[in-house]
N, C-alpha and C positions, 0 to 999 in steps of 0.2 A: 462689359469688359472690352475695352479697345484695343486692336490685333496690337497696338504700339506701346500698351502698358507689358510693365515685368510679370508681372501676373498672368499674362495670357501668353507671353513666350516660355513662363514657366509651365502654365498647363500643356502646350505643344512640345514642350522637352519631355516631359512627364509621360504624359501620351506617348511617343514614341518610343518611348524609353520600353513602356508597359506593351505593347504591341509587339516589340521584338524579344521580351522578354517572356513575354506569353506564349508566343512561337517556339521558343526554344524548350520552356518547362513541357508544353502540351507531346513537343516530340520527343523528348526525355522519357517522361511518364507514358508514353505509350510503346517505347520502346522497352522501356524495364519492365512494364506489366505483361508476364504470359496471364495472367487469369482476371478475369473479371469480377473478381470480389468487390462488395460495395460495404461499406461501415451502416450504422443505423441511420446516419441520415439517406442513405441511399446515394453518398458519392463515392468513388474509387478514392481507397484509403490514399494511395501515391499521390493522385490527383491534386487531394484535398490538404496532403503537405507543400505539396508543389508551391498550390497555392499562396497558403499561408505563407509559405518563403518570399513570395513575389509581395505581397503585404506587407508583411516584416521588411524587404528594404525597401519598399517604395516611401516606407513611414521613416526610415533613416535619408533619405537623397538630399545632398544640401547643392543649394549653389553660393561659394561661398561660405557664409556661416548662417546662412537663414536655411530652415529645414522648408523645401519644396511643398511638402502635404498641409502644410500650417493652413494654409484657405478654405484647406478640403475638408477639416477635422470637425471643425463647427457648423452649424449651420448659420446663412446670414439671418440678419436682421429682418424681420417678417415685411417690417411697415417698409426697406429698402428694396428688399425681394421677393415681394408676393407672389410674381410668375414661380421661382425659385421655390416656394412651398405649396406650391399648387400641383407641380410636377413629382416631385420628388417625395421620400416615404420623411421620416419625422426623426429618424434617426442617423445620425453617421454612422459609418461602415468600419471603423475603427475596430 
């Protein structure tokens, strides 16, 4: 991806978007939690909404009328990016 395609100015809006976004849920959520309760999977129930909220818009974010996560949802093509499935688990995060 070349720093000068739409696609890599979208992942650094994206990025940044999610970094100050994460900032703000993680000080939220630990500012409303007095207790340390954890769900079955072993994360803090708030947390784990938190979370989820930040998921849920970052899958709504458009620029325009093109939704932002559209690159991120698939995975590429094996034979274009093999580095890409070498790293990475098999599944999206969807």
């Amino acid at each position: 991806m070349q720093r000068s395609s739409q696609e890599y100015k979208d992942a650094v809006e994206l990025w940044s978007l999610y970094q100050s976004t994460k900032s703000d849920l993680i000080a939220a959520a630990f500012g409303e939690s007095s207790s340390n309760q954890k769900s079955a999977s072993g994360v803090d129930p708030i947390i784990q909404a938190k979370c989820q909220q930040l998921l849920d818009a970052f899958k709504k974010l458009k620029n325009g009328d093109r939704l932002l996560c559209e690159i991120f949802m698939t995975l590429p093509d094996k034979k274009v990016a093999l580095f890409y499935h070498n790293k990475v688990d098999r599944v999206p995060i969807y």
